[in-house]
C-alpha positions, 0 to 999 in steps of 0.5 A: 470475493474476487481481487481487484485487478492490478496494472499487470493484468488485463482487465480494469486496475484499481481505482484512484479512490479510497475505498468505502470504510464498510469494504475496509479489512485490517491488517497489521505491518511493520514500519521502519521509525522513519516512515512511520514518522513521515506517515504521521506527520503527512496524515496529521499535516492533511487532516486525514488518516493514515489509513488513508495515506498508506491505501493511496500510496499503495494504490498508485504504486499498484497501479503503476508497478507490474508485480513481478517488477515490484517483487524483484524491486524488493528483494533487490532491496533485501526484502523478506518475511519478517516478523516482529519479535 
């Protein structure tokens, strides 16, 4: 299966739509309480899911940020590997 392309590579970015729910893959992430929080509260303020917020946030973000951009933006923000314990 191949990737869809990112802003930074020459080919077509990624769609503005949310994807087919068949196409969906899981995955589990910490969030900080306060945007958790907000997350929830937009999904149950627009009738949607969260699911759906997080794909167009990231999405956008995607189509707007090179990936060498966003991994210096993180680690200037002290992201990192991290694991809940």
């Amino acid at each position: 299966m191949t990737r869809p392309k990112r802003a930074d590579d020459n080919e077509a970015v990624l769609s503005q739509q949310i994807g087919h729910p068949a196409d969906a893959q899981r995955f589990t992430v910490n969030l900080s309480a306060g945007i958790g929080h907000e997350l929830r509260d937009i999904a149950a303020r627009h009738r949607v899911s969260e699911s759906s917020v997080v794909e167009i946030a990231l999405r956008q973000l995607f189509r707007r940020v090179s990936g060498a951009a966003l991994g210096v933006f993180l680690r200037d923000r002290g992201a990192c590997l991290r694991r809940r314990s």
